[in-house]
N, C-alpha and C positions, 0 to 999 in steps of 0.2 A: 531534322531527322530524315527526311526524303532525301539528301545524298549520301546516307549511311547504311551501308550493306547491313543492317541489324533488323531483326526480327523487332514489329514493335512488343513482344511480350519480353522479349528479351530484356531492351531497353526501361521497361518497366519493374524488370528483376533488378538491372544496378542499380534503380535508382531507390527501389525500395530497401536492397542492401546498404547503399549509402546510408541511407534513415537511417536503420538501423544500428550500422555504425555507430553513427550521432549519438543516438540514442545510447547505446552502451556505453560511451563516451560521458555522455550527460549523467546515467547511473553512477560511473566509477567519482566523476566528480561529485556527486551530492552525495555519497555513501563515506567518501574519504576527505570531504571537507565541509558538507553541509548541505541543507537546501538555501541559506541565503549566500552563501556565497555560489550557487551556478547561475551563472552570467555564458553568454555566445563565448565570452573569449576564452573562458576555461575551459569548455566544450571543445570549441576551435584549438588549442594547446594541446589534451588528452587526446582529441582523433587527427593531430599531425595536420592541420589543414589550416583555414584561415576564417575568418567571424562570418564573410559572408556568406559561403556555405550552409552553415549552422542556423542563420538564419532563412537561408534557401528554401530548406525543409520545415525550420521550427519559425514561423514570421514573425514572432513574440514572444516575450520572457512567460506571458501566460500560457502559451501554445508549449512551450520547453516542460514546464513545469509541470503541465495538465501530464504530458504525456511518461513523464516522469513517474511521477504519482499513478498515474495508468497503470505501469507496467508492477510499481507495488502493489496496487492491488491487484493484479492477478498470480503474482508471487502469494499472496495472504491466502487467496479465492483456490488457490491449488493445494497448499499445504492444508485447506482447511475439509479438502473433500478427503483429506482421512477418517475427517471425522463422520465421514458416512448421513444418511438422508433419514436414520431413524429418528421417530421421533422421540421426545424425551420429556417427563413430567414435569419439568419445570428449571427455572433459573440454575438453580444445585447443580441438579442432574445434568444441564448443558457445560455446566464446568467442569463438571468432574471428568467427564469426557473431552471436552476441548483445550484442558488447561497441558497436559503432557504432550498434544499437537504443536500447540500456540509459544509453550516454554521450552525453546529448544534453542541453542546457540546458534543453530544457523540462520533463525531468525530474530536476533535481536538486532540485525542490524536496518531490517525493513522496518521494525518499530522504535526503534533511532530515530529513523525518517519520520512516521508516522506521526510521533508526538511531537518532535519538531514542527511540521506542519501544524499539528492541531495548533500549539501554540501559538504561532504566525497566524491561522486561521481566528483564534480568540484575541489578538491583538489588532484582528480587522486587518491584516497586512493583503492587498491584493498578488494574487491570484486561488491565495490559500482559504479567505473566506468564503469564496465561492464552492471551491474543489474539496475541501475537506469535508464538509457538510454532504456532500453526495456520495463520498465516500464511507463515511459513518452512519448513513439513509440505506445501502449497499449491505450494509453489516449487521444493520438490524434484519434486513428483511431476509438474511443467511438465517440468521438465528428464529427468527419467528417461522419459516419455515422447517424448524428440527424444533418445533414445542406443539405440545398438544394443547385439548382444552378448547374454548370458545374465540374467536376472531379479537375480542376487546381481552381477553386473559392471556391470547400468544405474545400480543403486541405489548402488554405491560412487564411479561415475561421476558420477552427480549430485549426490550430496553434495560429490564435489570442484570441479565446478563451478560450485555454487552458492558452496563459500566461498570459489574464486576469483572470481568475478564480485562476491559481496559486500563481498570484500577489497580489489577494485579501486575500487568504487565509494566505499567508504568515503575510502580513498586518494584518490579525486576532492575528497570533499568538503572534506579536510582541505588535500592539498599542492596541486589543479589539477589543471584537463582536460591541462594537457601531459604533465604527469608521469606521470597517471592512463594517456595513452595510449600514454606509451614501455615503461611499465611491461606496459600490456596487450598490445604487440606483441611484448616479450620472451618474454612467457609463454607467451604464442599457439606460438611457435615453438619452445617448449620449453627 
């Protein structure tokens, strides 16, 4: 870098562009083929370049993946601050409010990903057993922070809403938003 007329902050913008690249490279393949199929070489094919690269920036399939996973969850973490910071009497009332967020086409395909992973994470498959669990640790502590009530009644509260909401969502992907949403109106009302 000392014989290169470049600015080092400069130098540090292409390289973080590059990542990034990567990275959206790495999304379009796990979103249009899967999380077990992204591998450096599908990465390396999608961003026009070659494996080693890909592993330049990402040094392991677990490092690809973590950050993979990363960036859905701030896809989720973004969509989900519609649902605002009030808080809410309980399990119901968090659904009823987060479910017309959470059920929406442009996000079925981040929770494609998602229970993909869980599953990989529930068959013990490494990188996912690690990462999914922090991510679902992340989700409760979203929701226990939008519940009222006492510290042991938020935290039971959000555990239930979260595996109603996951439950529902699941249920989207499988039978459809209609059913997804009769199902989630039932519930809502108890």
């Amino acid at each position: 870098l000392q014989n290169l007329d470049v600015a080092p902050t400069t130098v540090k913008e292409v390289i973080r562009h590059a990542k990034d690249e990567l990275l959206a490279a790495a999304l379009h393949v796990a979103r249009d083929q899967g999380l077990r199929q992204l591998s450096f070489g599908r990465v390396a094919k999608q961003a026009g370049t070659n494996d080693r690269t890909v592993v330049y920036y990402f040094p392991s399939k677990e490092v690809l993946v973590s950050e993979v996973l990363l960036v859905m969850s701030r896809e989720l973490e973004s969509r989900l601050s519609a649902v605002g910071d009030e808080r809410r009497r309980d399990h119901r009332d968090l659904l009823e409010v987060a479910w017309p967020v959470l059920a929406h086409p442009d996000a079925d395909a981040v929770f494609a990903l998602f229970f993909e992973a869980s599953g990989l994470a529930a068959a013990r498959v490494a990188p996912y057993e690690t990462v999914v669990p922090a991510l679902v640790s992340a989700w409760l502590e979203w929701a226990e922070a939008r519940l009222g009530g006492t510290p042991t009644s938020r935290r039971s509260e959000a555990e239930a809403a979260v595996a109603l909401i996951d439950g529902l969502l699941l249920f989207r992907q499988l039978m459809g938003a209609d059913a997804a949403d009769r199902a989630a109106r039932r519930l809502a009302r108890g």
